[in-house]
C-alpha positions as CSV (number, residue, x, y, z in Angstrom):
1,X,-25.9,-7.2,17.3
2,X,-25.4,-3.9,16.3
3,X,-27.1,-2.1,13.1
4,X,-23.7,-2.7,11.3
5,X,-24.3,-5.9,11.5
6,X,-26.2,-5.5,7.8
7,X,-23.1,-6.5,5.7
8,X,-21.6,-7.9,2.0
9,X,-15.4,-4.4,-0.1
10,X,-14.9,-0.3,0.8
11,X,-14.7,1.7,0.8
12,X,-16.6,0.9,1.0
13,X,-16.9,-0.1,0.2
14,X,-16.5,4.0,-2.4
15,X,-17.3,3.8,-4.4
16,X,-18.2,8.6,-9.8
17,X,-15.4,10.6,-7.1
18,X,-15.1,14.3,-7.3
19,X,-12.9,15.1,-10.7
20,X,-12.6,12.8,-13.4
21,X,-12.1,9.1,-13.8
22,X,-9.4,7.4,-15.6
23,X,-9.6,3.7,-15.0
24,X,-6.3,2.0,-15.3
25,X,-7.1,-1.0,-17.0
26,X,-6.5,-2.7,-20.3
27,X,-10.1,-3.8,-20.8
28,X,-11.6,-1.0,-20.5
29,X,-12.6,0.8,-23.6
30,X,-15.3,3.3,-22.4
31,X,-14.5,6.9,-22.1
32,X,-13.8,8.7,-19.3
33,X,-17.0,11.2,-18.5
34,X,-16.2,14.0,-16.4
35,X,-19.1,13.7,-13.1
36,X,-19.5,15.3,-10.2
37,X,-21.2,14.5,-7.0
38,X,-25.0,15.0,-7.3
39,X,-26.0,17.3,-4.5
40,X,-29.1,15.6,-2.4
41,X,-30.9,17.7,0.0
42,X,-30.7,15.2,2.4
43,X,-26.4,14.7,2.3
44,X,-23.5,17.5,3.6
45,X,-21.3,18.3,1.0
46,X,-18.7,18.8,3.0
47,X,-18.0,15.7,4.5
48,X,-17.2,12.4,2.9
49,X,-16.9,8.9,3.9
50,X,-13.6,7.1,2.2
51,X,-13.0,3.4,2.1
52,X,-9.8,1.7,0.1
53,X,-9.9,-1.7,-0.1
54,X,-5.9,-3.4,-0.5
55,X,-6.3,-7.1,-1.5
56,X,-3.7,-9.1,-1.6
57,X,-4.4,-11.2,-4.9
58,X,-1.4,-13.8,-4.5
59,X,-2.0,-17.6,-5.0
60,X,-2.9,-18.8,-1.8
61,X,-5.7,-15.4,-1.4
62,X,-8.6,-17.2,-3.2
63,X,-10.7,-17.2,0.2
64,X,-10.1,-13.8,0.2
65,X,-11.4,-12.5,-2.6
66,X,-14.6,-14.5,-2.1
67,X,-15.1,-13.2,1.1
68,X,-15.0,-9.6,-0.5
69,X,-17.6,-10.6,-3.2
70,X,-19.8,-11.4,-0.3
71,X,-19.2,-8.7,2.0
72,X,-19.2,-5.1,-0.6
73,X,-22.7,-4.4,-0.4
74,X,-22.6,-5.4,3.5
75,X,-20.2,-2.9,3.8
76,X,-21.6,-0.4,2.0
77,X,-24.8,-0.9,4.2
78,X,-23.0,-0.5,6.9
79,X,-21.4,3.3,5.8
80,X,-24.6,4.3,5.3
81,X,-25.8,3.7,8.9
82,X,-23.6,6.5,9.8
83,X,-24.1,9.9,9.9
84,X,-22.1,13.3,10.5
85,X,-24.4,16.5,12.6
86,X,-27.3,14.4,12.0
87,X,-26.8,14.4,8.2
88,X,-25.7,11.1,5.7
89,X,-22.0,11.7,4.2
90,X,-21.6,10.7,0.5
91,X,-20.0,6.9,0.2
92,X,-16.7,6.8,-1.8
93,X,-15.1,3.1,-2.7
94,X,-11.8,2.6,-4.0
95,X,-9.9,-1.0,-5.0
96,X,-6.4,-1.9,-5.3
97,X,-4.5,-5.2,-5.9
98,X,-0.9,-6.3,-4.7
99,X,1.2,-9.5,-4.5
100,X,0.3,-10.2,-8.0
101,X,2.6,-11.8,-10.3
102,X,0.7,-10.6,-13.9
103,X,0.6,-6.8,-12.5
104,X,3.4,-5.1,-14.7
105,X,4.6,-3.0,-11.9
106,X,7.8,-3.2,-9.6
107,X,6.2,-3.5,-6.5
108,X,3.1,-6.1,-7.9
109,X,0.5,-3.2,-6.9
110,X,-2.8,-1.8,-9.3
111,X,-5.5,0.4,-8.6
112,X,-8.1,-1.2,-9.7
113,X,-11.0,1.8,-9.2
114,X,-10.7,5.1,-7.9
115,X,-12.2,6.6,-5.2
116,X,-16.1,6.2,-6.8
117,X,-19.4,6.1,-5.9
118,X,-19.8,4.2,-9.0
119,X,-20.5,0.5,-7.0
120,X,-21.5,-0.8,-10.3
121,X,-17.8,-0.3,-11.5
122,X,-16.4,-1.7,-8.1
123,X,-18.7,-4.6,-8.2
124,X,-17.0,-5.3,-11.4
125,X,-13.5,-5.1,-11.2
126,X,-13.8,-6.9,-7.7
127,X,-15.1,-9.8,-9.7
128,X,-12.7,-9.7,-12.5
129,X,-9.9,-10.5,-10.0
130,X,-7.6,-13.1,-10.4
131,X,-4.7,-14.7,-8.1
132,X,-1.3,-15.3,-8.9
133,X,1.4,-15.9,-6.9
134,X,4.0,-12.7,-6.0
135,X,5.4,-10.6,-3.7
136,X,3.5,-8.8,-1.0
137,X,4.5,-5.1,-0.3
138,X,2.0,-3.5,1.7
139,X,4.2,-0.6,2.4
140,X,4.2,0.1,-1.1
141,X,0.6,-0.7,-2.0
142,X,-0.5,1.5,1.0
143,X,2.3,4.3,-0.4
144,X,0.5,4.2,-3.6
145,X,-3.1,4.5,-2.1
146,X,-2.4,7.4,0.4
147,X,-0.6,9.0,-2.3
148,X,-2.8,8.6,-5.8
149,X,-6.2,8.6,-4.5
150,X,-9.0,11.6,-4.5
151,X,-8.4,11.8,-0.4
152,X,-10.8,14.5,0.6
153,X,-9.4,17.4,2.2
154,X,-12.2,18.0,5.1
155,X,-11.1,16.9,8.3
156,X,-15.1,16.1,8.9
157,X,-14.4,13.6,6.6
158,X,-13.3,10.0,7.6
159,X,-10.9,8.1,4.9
160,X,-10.0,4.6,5.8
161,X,-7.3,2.3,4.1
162,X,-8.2,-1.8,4.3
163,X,-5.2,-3.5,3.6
164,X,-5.7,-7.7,3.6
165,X,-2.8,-10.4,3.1
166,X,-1.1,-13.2,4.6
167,X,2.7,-12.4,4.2
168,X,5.2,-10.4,6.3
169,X,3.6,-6.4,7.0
170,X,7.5,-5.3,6.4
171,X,8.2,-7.2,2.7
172,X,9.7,-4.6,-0.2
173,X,11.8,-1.4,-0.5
174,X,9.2,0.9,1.0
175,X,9.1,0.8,4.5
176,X,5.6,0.6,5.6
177,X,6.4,2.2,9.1
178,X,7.1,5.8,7.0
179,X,4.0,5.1,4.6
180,X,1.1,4.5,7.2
181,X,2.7,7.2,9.1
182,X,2.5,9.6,6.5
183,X,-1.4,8.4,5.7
184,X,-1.8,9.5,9.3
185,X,-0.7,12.7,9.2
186,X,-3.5,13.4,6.4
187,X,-6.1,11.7,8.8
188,X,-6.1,8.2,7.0
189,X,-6.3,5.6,9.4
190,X,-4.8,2.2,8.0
191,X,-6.6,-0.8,9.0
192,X,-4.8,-4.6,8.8
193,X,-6.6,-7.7,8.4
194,X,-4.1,-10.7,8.8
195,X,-5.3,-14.1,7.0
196,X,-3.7,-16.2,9.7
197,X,-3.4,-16.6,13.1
198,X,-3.6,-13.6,15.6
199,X,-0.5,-14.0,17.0
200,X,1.2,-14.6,13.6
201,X,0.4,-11.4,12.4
202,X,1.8,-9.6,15.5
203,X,4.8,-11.3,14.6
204,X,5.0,-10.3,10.9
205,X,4.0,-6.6,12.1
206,X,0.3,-6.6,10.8
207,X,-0.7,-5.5,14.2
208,X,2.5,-2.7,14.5
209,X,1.0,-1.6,11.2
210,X,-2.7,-1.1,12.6
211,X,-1.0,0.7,15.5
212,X,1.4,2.9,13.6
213,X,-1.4,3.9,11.3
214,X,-4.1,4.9,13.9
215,X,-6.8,1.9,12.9
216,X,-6.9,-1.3,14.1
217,X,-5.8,-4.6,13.8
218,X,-7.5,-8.3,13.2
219,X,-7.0,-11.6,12.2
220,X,-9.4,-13.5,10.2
221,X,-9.9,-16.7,8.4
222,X,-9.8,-15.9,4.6
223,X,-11.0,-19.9,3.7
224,X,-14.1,-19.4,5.9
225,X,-17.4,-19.5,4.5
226,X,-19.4,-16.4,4.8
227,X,-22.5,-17.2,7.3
228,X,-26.3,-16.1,5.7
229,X,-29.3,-16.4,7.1
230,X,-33.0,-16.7,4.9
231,X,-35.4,-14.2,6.2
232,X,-39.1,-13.7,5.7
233,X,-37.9,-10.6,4.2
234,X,-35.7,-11.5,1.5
235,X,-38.1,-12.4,-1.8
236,X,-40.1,-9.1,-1.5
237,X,-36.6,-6.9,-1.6
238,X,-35.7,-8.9,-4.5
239,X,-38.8,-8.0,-6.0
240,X,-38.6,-4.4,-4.7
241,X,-35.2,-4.7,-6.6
242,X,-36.2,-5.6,-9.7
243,X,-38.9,-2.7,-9.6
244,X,-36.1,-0.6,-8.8
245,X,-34.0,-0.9,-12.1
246,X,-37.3,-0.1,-13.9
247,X,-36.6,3.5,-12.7
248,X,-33.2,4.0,-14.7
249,X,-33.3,5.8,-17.6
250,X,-29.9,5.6,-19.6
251,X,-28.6,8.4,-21.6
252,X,-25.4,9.3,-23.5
253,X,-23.1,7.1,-26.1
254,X,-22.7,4.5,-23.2
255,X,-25.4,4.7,-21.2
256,X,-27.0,1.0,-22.4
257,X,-23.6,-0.3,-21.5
258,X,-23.8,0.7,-18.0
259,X,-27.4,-0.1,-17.9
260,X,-26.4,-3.6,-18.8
261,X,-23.8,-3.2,-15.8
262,X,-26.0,-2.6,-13.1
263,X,-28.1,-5.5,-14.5
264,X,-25.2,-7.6,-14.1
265,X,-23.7,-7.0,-11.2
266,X,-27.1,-8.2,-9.6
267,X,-26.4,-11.4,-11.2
268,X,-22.9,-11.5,-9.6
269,X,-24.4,-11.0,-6.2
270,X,-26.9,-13.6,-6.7
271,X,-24.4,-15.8,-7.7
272,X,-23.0,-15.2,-3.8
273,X,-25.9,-16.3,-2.4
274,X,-29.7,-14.6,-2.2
275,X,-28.5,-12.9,0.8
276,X,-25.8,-11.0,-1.4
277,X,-28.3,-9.8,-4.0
278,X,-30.5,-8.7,-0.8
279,X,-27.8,-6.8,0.6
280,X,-27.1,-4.9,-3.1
281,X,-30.5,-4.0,-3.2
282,X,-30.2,-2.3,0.2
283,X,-27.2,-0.6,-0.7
284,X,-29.2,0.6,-4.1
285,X,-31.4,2.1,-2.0
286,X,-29.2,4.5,-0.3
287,X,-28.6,7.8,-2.3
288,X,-25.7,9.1,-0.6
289,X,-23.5,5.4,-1.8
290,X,-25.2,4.6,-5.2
291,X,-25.8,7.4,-7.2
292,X,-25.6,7.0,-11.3
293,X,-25.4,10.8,-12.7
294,X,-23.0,9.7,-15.4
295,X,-25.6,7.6,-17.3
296,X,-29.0,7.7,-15.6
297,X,-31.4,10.1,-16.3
298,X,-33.1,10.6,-13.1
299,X,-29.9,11.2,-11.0
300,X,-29.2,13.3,-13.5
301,X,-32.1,15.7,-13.5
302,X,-31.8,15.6,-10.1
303,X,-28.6,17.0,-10.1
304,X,-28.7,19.5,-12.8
305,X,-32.1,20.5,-13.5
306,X,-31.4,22.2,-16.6
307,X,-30.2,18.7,-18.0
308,X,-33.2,17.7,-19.7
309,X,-34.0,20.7,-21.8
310,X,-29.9,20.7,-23.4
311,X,-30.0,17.1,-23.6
312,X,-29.4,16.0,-27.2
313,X,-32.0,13.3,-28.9
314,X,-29.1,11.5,-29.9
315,X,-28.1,11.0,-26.0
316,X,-31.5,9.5,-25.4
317,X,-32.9,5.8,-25.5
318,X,-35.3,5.0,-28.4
319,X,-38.2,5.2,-26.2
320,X,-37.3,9.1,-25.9
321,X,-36.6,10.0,-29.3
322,X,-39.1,12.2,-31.1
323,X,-40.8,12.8,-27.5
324,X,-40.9,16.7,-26.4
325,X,-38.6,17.7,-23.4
326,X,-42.3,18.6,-21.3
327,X,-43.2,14.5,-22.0
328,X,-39.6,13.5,-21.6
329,X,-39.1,15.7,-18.2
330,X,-42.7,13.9,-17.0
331,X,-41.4,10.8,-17.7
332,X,-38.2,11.4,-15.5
333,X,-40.3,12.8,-12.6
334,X,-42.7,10.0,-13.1
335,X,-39.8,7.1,-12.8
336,X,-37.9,9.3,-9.8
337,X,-41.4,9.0,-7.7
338,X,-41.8,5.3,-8.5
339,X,-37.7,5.4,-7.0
340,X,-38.0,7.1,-4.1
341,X,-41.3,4.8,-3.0
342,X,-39.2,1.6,-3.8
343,X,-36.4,3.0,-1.9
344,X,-38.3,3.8,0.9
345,X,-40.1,0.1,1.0
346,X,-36.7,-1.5,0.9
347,X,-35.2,0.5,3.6
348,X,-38.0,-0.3,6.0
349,X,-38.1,-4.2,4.9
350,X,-34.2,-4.3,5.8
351,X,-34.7,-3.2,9.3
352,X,-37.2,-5.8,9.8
353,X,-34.9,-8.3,8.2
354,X,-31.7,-6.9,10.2
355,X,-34.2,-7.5,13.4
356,X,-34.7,-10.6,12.6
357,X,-30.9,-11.8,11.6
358,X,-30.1,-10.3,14.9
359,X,-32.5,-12.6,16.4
360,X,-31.3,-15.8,15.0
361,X,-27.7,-14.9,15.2
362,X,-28.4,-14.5,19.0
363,X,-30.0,-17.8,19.3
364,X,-27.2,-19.6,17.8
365,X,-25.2,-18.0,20.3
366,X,-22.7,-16.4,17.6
367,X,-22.6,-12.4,17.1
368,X,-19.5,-12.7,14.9
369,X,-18.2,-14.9,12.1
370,X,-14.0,-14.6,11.3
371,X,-14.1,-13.3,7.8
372,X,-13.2,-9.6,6.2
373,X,-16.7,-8.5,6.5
374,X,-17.2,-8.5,9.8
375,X,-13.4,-7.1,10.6
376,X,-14.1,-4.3,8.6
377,X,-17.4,-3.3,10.4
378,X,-16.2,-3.6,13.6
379,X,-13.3,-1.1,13.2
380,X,-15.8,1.3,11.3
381,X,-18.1,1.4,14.3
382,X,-15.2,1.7,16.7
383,X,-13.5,4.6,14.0
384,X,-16.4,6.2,13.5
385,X,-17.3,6.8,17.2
386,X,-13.6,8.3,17.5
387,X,-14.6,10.8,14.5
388,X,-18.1,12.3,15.6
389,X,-19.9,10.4,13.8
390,X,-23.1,8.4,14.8
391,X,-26.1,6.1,14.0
């Protein structure tokens, strides 16, 4: 197996985006906080890696959605394996929804996130979906993506659509042969994964899809069971994890909300299996997917190192208040060495535990399992080769 072969949706997952973020849904009440990109000696700012995820969240799409829960952080690990001159791009992640009955739209479509590198914020919305039977227009749900998202406008950069389902390609008003073409022309490759048999979605046009969009096309089984294996490896990256969110420092009017977030979403992982909340921990590691300027202190500083002498008491955590910005600024750089020491103990514990994955998977004789995660890395390896990019 290949070193993509660390997986966990998108984009990528994804995936806070260049500009600011407006999130689209009813439940949430937290204002919108204008971020940018941190800039890390160690990414190019000029190129970007893009990932949308399209699931289809009809009725019979259950399998599906699990199968995404299990596979983001797998995904994410395996964007970060690549690199562009040598150098790590930043990790953008966007979600949308279609063939959903409760989505108050004509053609059953939602963006769920934007093009982020807030994971947290992915993580969650991914788990808040729900299936209901509908209509599946993936002509307009790919319109709608193309169209609406943050695309970057670097032709270094490689943006990817992922668009999942189990009904006819060609369903609704918007003919999907115009709207993948159109993607194309702006260098966005649309990717099909069929839920049914191979030759089923040739039939219903997933394939033509793939083909007209310059990505590729696969079948999977959505009701399959994600395959983990236990390594030797796995309890000390927990651990390493859990040392890890002792590095965040919140700040501003939200910032214990998305605190509680992160904290969170590692219980939704777990929930997957260990092996999930292993392979979010790997993905925390990596600074160029999951970076948390908009609430954490120490990707703050790091970004804007005058942050910490503007930065208002009321902003700060009660263990800050009434400290002086000297204590508070050694406290930052004391928590951001402690981070990049964890980081750098994770990343080498997950090579040893990719090693040895690779070595079981090879003595059960099976390099592959049929489920979202695996169809997705496979076409980034193959799309990334055909970009410039490399290992």
């Amino acid at each position: 197996m290949t070193p993509f072969k660390i997986l966990a949706l998108t984009a990528g997952i994804a995936f806070l985006s260049a500009g600011s973020y407006k999130e689209n849904n009813a439940d949430n009440n937290l204002p919108v906080q204008n971020v940018s990109l941190a800039p890390v000696s160690s990414l190019t700012k000029d190129s970007k890696i893009q990932v949308a995820l399209l699931l289809d969240t009809s009725n019979s799409m259950d399998g599906l959605i699990d199968q995404a829960k299990s596979r983001l952080w797998n995904i994410v690990n395996t964007l970060t394996t690549l690199k562009y001159n040598g150098q790590a791009p930043q990790i953008e992640i966007a979600l949308y929804e279609y063939g959903n009955d409760g989505i108050r739209d004509e053609n059953y479509i939602r963006q769920v996130t934007p093009l982020t590198q807030d994971l947290d914020l992915v993580s969650e919305k991914l788990f808040a979906l729900r299936t209901n039977g509908g209509s599946e227009y993936c002509g307009a749900v790919i319109r709608d993506a193309s169209a609406n998202l943050n695309w970057d406008g670097n032709e270094k950069s490689m943006k990817l659509i992922y668009i999942a389902g189990n009904e006819p390609f060609d369903q609704g008003k918007i003919n999907y042969k115009e709207t993948v073409s159109k993607a194309k022309d702006k260098n966005i490759y649309t990717n099909t994964i069929f839920c049914g048999s191979r030759e089923e979605g040739i039939q219903t046009f997933w394939q033509n899809g793939a083909l007209l969009g310059g990505g590729k096309y696969f079948n999977i089984d959505s009701n399959r069971k994600v395959i983990y294996i236990e390594t030797p490896y796995d309890i000390r990256i927990s651990e390493c994890n859990a040392k890890l969110n002792d590095t965040y420092i919140y700040y501003g009017n939200h910032g214990s909300e998305y605190r509680i977030k992160q904290i969170t979403q590692d219980k939704n992982a777990e929930a997957q299996s260990a092996s999930n909340l292993v392979e979010r921990a790997v993905a925390k590691s990596k600074k160029n997917a999951y970076k948390n300027d908009h609430w954490d202190l120490v990707d703050k500083a790091e970004k804007d190192a005058g942050f910490i002498a503007n930065v208002k008491e009321s902003e700060l955590p009660a263990e800050l208040k009434g400290k002086s910005k000297a204590e508070i600024q050694k406290m930052v750089s004391v928590k951001s060495v402690a981070r990049e020491k964890i980081q750098k103990e994770i990343e080498e514990l997950s090579k040893k535990r990719q090693t040895y994955i690779d070595g079981e998977m090879k003595k059960r004789g099976t390099s592959d399992s049929d489920d979202l995660g695996k169809a997705i890395e496979r076409s980034i390896l193959e799309l990334a080769k055909k970009n410039g990019y490399s290992l």
